[in-house]
C-alpha positions in Angstrom: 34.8 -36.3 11.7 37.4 -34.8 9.4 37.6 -35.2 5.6 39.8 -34.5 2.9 38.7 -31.9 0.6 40.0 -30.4 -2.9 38.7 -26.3 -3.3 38.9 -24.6 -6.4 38.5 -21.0 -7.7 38.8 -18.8 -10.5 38.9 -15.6 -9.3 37.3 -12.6 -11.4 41.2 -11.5 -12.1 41.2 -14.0 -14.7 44.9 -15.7 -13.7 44.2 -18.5 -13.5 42.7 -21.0 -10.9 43.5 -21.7 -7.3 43.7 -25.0 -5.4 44.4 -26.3 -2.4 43.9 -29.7 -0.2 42.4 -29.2 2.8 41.6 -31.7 6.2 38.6 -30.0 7.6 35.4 -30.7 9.7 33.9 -28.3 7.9 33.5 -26.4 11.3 36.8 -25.3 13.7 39.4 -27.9 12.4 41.5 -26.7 9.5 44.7 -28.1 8.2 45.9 -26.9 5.5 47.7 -29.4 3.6 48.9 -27.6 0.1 48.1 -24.8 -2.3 48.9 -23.6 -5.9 48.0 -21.6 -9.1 47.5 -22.8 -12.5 47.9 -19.1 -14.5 45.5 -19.3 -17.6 47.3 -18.2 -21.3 46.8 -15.0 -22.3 44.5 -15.6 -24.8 42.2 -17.4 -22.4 42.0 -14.7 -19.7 41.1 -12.1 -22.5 38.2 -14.4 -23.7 37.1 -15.0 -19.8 37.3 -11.2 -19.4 35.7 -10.4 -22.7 32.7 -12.9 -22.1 32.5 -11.2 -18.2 32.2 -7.5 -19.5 29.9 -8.3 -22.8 27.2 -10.7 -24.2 29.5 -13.0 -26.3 27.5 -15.4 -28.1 26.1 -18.4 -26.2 28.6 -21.5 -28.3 31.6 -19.2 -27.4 30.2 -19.2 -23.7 30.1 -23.0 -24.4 33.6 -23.7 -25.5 35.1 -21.1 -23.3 33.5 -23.4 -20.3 34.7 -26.4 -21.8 38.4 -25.0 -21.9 37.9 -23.2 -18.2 37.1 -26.5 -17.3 39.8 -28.6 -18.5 42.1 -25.9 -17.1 40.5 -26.9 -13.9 41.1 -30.3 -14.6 44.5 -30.1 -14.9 45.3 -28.0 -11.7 43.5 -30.2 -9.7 45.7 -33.3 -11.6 48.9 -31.0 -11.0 47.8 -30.9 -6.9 47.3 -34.4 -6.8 50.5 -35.7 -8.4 52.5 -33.4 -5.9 50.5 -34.6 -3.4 50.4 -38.7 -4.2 49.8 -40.1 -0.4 47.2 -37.8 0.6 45.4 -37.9 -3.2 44.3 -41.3 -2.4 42.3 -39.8 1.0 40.4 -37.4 -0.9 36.6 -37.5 -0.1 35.1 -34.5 -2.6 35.9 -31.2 -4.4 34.6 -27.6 -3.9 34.3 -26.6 -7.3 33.4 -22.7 -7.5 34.2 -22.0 -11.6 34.6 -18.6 -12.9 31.9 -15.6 -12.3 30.6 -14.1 -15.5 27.8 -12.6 -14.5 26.9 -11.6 -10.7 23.9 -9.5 -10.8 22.4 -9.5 -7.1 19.8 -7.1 -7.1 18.2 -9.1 -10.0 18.9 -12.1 -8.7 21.4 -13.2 -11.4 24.8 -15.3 -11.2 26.4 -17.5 -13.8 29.3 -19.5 -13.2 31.0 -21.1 -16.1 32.8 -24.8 -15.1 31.1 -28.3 -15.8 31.7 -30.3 -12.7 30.3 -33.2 -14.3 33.5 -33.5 -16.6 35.2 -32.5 -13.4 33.3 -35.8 -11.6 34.1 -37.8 -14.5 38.1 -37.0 -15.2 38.8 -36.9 -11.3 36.7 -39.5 -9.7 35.9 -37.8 -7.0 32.2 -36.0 -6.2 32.1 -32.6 -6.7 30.5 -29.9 -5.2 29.6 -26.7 -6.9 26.7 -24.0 -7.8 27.6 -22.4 -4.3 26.1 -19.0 -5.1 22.5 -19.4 -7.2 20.7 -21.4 -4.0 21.9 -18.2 -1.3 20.4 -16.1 -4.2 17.0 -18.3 -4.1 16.9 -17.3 -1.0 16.9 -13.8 -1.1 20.6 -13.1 -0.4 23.1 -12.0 -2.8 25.2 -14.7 -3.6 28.7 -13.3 -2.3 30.4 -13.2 -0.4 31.1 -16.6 0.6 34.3 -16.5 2.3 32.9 -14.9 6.0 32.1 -18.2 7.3 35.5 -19.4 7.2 36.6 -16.4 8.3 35.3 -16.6 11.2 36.8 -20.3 11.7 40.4 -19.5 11.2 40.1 -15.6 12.8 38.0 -17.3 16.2 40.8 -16.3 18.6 41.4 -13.1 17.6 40.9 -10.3 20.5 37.6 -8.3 18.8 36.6 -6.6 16.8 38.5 -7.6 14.3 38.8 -7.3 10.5 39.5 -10.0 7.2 39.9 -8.1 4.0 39.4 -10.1 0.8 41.2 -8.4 -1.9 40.3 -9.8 -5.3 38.8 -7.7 -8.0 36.2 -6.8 -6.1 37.2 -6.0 -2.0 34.8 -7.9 0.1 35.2 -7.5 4.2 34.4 -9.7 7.2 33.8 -7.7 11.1 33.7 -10.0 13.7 32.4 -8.4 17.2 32.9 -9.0 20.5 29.4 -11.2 21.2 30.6 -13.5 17.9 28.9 -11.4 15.9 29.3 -11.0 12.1 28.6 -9.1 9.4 30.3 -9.2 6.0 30.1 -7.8 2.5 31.7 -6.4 -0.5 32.9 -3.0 -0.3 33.7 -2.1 -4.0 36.2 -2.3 -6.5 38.9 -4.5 -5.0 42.2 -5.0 -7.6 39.6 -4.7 -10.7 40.0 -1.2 -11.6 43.8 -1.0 -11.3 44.5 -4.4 -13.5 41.8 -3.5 -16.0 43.8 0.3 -16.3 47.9 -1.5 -16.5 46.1 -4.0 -19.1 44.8 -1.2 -21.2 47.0 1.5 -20.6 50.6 0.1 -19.9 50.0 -3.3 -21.7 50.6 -5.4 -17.8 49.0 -8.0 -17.0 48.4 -6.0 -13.8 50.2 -2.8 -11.4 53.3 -5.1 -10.6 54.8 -4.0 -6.9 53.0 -0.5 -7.7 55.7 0.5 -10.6 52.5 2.8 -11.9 50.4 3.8 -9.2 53.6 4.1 -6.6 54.9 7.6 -8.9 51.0 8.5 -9.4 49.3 11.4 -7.4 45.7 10.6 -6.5 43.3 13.3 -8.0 40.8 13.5 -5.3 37.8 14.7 -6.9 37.9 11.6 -8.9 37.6 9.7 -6.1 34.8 11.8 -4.8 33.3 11.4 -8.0 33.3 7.3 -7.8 31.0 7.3 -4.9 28.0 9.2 -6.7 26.1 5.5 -7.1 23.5 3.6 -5.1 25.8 1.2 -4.1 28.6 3.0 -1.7 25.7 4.2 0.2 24.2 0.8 1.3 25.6 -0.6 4.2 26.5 -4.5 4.4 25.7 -7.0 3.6 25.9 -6.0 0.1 27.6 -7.3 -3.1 28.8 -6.4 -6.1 30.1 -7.8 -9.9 33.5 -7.0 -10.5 32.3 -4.5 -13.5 29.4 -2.6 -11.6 32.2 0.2 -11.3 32.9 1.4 -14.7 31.9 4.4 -13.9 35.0 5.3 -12.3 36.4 7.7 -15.0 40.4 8.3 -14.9 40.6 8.5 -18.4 41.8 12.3 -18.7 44.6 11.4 -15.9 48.7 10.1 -17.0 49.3 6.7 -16.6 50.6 7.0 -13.2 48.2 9.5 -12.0 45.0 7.0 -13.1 46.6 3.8 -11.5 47.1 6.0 -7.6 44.0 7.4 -8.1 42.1 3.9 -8.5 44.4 2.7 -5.5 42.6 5.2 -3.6 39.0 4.6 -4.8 39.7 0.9 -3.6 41.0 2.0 -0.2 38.5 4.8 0.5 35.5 2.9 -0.5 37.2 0.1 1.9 37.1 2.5 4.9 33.7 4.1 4.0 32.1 0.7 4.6 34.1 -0.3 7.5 32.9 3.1 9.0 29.3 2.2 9.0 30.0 -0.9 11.1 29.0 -1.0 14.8 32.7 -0.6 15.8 36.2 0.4 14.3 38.2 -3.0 14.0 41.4 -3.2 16.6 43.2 -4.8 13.6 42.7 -5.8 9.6 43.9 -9.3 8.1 44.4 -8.6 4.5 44.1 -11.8 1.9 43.6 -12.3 -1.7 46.4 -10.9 -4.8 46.0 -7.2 -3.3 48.2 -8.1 -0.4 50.7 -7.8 -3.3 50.0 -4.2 -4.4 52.2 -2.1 -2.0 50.7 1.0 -2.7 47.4 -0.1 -1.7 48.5 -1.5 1.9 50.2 1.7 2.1 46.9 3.5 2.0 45.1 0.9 3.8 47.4 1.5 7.0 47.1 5.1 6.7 43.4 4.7 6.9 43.5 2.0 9.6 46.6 2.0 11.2 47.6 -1.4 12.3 47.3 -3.9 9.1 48.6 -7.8 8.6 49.1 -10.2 6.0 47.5 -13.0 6.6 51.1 -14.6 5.8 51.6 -13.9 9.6 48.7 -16.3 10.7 50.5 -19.0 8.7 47.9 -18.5 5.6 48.2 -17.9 2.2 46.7 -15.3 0.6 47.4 -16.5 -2.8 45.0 -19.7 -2.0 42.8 -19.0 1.0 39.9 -18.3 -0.9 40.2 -22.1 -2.9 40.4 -23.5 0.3 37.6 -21.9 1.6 35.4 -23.8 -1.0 37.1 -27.1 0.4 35.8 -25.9 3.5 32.4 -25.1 2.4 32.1 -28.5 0.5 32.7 -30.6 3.8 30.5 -27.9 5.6 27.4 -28.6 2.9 28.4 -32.2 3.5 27.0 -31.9 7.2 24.2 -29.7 5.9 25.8 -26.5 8.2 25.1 -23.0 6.9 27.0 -21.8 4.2 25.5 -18.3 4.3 23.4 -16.4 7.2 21.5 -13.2 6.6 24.4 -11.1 8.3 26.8 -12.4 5.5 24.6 -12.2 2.6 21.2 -10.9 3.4 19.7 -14.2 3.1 16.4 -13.8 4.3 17.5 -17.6 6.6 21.0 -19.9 7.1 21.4 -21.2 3.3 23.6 -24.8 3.4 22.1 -25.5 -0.3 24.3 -26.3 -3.6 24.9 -29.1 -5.7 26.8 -32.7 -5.3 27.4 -34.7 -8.9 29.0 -37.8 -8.5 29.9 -39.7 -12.3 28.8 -42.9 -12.8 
């Protein structure tokens, strides 16, 4: 049986948060029935990315979740108005919040959001918490898209690819036997907005007007690679700041933003190299599908790459409506997370349902 679910994110960009109506099983039927973006002010996506780099003090954390979630709030309330007829069908929300902290090899994730002012101002039950109960269980917490991956991607001829290109890059291989396995693969759009926000005073590398007159400087991204993490194979993940290291500070403007395109890309194709075969084609989501200088690179690694545009979805909103998804999918008590997605150490359907009143 189908139901009508709300997903939400806030990705670790910081613009603002994603949602989307979906009519789902939770399983192989998806309809997609509406997406959009609520962009946070400025001044709130420099606190979120403040209090995601450094130890702010616990009241700001506080009030900064109170505000994240009214912004929440109000996206949801802007999705329902333009969406009257079906608002009244709704059955629950996939509520994921905002990541300030993902720490997998301690077994640390914090995700700032109250659902139960969510619960309250909506009147709907909310689902949320998605990451901490896959960490209980030994797995990494991210990422959490590669179940409904493989739902939307089932007829695809195999291997195949889904790219995930948020501030940090997270893949999803799907074999010939069904198989999966999935993981992040390292800095995604991260290191290129962080570097047009410091250095050029951009929100982020619009249509590659910095990187796009760059030259890459390729022992900088030889350099990038000299941690513990590029030499794991998936499943692995990653917090969007675990790649500071990456050092393109003595580089022009231009020079720094190509050469992060590149670290992106390569570390991309390293993973994807250690997988039991070479996809015949990549689906790229998420706002990197945006940054022309990086699917530039990405089909000179891998020849043949799409937008998942072509497949009908939006990238802009795919991952919000993969937490509707997941939400009706806990619902029936189906895995959210298997070992090959997140190193769980068993299927993982766990999170948390609040309900107000």
């Amino acid at each position: 049986m189908s139901k009508i679910a709300v997903g939400m994110m806030s990705g670790t960009s910081c613009d603002g948060v994603d949602v989307a109506i979906l009519k789902t099983d939770g399983e192989s039927k998806i309809e997609f029935l509406g997406g959009s973006t609520l962009p946070y002010s400025d001044d709130l996506r420099m606190r979120l990315q403040e209090a995601s780099q450094h130890d702010v003090p616990v009241v700001e954390l506080l009030r900064l979740e109170k505000e994240v979630t009214e912004h929440h709030v109000l996206a949801a309330r802007q999705i329902l108005s333009e969406n009257s007829s079906t608002a009244k069908k709704i059955h629950l929300v996939g509520f994921h919040g905002h990541t300030v902290r993902h720490l997998p090899s301690e077994g640390l994730t914090l995700q700032i959001g109250n659902p139960w002012t969510l619960a309250r101002e909506l009147d709907i039950p909310i689902v949320s918490d998605f990451r901490r109960c896959d960490m209980a269980a030994s797995g990494q917490g991210a990422p959490l898209v590669a179940m409904f991956h493989r739902a939307l991607f089932a007829d695809e001829p195999r291997p195949t690819l889904v790219l995930n290109l948020g501030g940090v890059a997270n893949v999803t291989w799907l074999g010939e036997r069904d198989e999966i396995i999935a993981g992040d693969t390292g800095p995604g759009c991260g290191l290129i907005d962080e570097w047009a926000q410091a250095m050029a005073d951009l929100p982020h590398d619009r249509d590659g007007q910095l990187a796009s007159t760059g030259t890459v400087h390729h022992e900088t991204v030889e350099a990038a690679f000299e941690t513990p993490f590029f030499a794991r194979p998936l499943p692995k993940a990653a917090d969007r700041y675990d790649f500071d290291h990456v050092d393109v500070s003595g580089l022009s403007i231009e020079d720094g933003a190509a050469t992060l395109c590149a670290v992106t890309t390569e570390a991309i194709f390293r993973a994807v190299k250690k997988l039991p075969s070479m996809p015949e084609r990549m689906w790229v989501t998420g706002g990197g599908v945006h940054h022309p200088v990086i699917m530039r690179m990405l089909e000179e690694r891998f020849g043949e790459i799409k937008n998942v545009r072509e497949r009908g979805l939006n990238p802009d909103t795919l991952e919000a409506e993969c937490f509707a998804w997941l939400a009706v999918r806990h619902q029936k008590q189906l895995p959210l997370t298997i070992p090959e997605t997140t190193g769980c150490e068993k299927p993982v359907s766990g999170c948390t349902t609040v309900q107000f009143g």
